[in-house]
N, C-alpha and C positions, 0 to 999 in steps of 0.2 A: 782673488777675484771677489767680486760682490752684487750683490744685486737690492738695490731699495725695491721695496714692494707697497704697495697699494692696491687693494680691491683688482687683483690678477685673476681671480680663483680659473678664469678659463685657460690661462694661460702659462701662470707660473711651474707649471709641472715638466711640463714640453723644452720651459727653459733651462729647468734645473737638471732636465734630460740629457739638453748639449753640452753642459757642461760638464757632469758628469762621465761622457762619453768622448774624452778627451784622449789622445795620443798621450798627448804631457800628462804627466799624473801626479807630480808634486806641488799641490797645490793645495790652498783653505776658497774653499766658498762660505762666504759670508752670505746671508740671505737677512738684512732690518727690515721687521714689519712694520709698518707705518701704523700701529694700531688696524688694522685690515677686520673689515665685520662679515665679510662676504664668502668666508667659506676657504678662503687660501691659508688659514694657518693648519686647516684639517689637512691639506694635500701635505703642507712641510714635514705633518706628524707622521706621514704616512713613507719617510725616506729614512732608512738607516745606513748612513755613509759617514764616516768618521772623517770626512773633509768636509760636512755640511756642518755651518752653526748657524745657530739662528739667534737673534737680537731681536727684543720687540721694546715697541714703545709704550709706553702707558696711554698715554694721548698723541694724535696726529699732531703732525710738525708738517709747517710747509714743506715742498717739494724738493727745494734746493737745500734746505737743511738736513734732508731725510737722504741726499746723494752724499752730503760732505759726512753726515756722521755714518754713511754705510763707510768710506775712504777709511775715517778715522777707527772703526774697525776693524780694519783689517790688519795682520802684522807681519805681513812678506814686501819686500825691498820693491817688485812690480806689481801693479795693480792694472787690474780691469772693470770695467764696470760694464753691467749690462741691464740693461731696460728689463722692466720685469714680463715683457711681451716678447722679446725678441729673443731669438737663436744666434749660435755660432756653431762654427762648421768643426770638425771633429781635430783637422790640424791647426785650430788657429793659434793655440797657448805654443806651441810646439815652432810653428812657424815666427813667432813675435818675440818668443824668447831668447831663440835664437838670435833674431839683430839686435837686440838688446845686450844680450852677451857679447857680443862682437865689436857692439858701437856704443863704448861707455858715454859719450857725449852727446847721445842722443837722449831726448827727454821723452818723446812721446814716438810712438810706430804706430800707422795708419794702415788700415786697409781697403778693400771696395767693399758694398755689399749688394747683396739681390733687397728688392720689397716683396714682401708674402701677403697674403691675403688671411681672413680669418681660419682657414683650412691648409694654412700652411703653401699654400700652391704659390710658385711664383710669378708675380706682377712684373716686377721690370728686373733684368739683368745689371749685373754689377757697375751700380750707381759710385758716383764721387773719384776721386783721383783719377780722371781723365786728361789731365795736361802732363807735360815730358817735366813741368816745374815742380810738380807733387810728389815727384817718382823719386826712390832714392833718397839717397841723404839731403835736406832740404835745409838754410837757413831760415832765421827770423823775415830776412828782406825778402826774399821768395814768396814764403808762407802768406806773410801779412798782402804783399801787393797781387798775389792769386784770390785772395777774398774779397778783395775792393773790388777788383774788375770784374769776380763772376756774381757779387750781390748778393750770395745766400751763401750754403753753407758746402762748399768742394773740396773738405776736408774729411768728413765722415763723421755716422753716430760715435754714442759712448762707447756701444758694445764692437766697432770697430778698431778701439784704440787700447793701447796698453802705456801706460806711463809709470816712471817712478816714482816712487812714493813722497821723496826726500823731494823733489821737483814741485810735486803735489801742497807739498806744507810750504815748502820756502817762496810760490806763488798766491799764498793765502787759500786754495785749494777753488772748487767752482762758485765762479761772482754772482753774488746775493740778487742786485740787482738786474739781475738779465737771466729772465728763466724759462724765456723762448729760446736763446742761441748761446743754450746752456755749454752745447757741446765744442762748437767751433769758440766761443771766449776762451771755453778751458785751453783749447789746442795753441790758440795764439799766445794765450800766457805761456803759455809751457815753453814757447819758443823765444822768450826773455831769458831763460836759463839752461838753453839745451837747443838743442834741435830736433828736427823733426825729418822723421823716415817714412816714406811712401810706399808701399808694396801692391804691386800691382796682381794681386792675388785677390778675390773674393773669401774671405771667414768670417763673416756675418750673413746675418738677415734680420731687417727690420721689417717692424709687423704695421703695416696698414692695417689696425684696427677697426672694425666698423660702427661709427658713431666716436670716436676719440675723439673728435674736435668739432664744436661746432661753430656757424657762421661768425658769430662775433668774435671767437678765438682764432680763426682764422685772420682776421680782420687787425686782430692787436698782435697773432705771431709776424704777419706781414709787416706792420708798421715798426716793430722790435729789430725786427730785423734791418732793416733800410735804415735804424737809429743806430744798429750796432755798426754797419758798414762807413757811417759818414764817421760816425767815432774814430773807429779805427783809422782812418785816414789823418785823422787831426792828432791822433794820439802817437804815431807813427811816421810823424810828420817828414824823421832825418831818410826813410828808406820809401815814401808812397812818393810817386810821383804824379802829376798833374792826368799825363794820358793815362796813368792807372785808374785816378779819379773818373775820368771822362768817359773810357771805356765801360767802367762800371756804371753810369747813368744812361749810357745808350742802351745799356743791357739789362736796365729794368724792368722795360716792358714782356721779354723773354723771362725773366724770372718771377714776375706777378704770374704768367700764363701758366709755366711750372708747378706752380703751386697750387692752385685753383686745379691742374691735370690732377696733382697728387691727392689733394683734399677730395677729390671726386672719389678718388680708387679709395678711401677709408670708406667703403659703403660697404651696403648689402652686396656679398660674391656674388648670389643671385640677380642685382638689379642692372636695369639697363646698362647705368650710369657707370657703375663699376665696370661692367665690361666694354662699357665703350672709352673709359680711362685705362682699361689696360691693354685696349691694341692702341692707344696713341703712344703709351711708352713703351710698348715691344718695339725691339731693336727692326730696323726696315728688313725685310727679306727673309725674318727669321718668325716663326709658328708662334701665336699665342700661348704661351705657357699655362696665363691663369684658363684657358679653357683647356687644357689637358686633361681629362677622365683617369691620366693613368699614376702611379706614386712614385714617379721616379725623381720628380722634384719636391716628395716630402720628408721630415722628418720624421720618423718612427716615436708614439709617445710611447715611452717604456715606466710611465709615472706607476711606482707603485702602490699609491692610491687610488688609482682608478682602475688597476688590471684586477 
């Protein structure tokens, strides 16, 4: 497992908590600091696990180069990778490694996740693999023509995914040129040499940071995206078919709206806006989470630099 780091210092600790606090326990976390000035390489000093190493750079390296050389890091047969803001859930190595073990011909295994808030509380329930086509063992033809038609990304984060490593290299590892839909290119590449497994379990959570992205980035994640979908179609060209394409342009206007909910909930927990994006993605009939008072949807920081 690995995690690129950049100017986390709020968060990295929380991370390196879930992971640490794993069922599976044979395992190396790799933790590369991207040169970090903000105070996160004092929390890494502050763990002593002989499954943590840490890797820094001298100078910052873009984003996409700072995920492949965390890959290149690492020296076990499956990998994970996880955002340096987000959690995963305590059986996720334990549940992943399993179908991995079991389905040598799978290249990548997926899962669902919750969105958190900057307090850990959760915003929406177990996002992405929502179709009977993502569940299970999944081909390339599958994979690729479920992305055209849903427009964004119905595959899931980094930190929901576990791939081979050997998969990893012999796909040239994550594309240079696409560092908004960093995660779903990796997943469809991976599906050029393997396949891909859906589990309809939640073992992540991604973190709605507040302030992560602003308007303009929003504005070129958006247009990245809708570049990577028509790509994929053309690139794809023997397994996408016509109504795949079609259905995926009627459905863009649902997915611009999507995004715009999400990009709201990266706010202040506090502010209007944030909670009024997170009863639009609480599931109908079911309680606001992100207003919950109580911890039973937190993680426990057990960072021992901060206790």
């Amino acid at each position: 497992m690995c995690i690129p780091l950049y100017q986390k210092v709020d968060y990295i600790g929380r991370t390196i908590d879930s992971v640490l606090a794993q069922t599976f326990t044979d395992f190396e976390l790799v933790v590369v600091d991207n040169a970090t000035t903000d105070g996160s390489a004092d929390v890494l000093a502050g763990y002593d696990d002989p499954r943590l190493r840490v890797v820094r750079h001298a100078e910052t390296v873009p984003q996409i180069a700072n995920f492949n050389a965390a890959v290149a890091a690492t020296r076990a047969p499956l990998v994970k990778v996880l955002n340096a803001d987000d959690l995963i859930e305590p059986d996720a190595l334990a549940r992943q490694v399993a179908v991995m073990d079991a389905e040598p011909d799978v290249a990548v295994v997926s899962s669902r996740h919750h969105l958190v808030d900057d307090r850990d509380r959760i915003v929406a329930r177990d996002r992405t693999l929502r179709t009977p086509d993502l569940l299970g063992r999944q081909d390339r033809a599958s994979v690729v023509r479920r992305v055209v038609r849903h427009g964004g990304n119905p595959l899931g984060v980094p930190g929901n995914m576990l791939f081979r490593r050997s998969a990893f290299d012999l796909v040239g590892g994550f594309p240079t040129d696409e560092p908004f839909v960093l995660d779903v290119a990796l997943a469809v590449r991976l599906t050029t040499v393997g396949d891909f497994y859906g589990l309809p379990e939640t073992l992540s959570r991604f973190r709605l940071a507040s302030g992560s992205m602003t308007s303009s980035a929003r504005r070129r994640n958006l247009a990245a995206q809708r570049v990577f979908v028509r790509r994929l179609g053309r690139d794809h060209v023997d397994v996408v078919r016509r109504r795949d394409v079609v259905r995926g342009l009627a459905r863009w206007p649902l997915t611009w709206l999507r995004h715009q909910v999400l990009m709201s909930a990266s706010s202040d927990p506090d502010s209007r806006t944030h909670r009024l994006a997170a009863r639009l993605l609480a599931p109908r009939g079911r309680r606001d989470p992100a207003s919950d008072p109580s911890g039973d949807d937190r993680h426990t920081n057990r960072n021992p630099a901060s206790s």
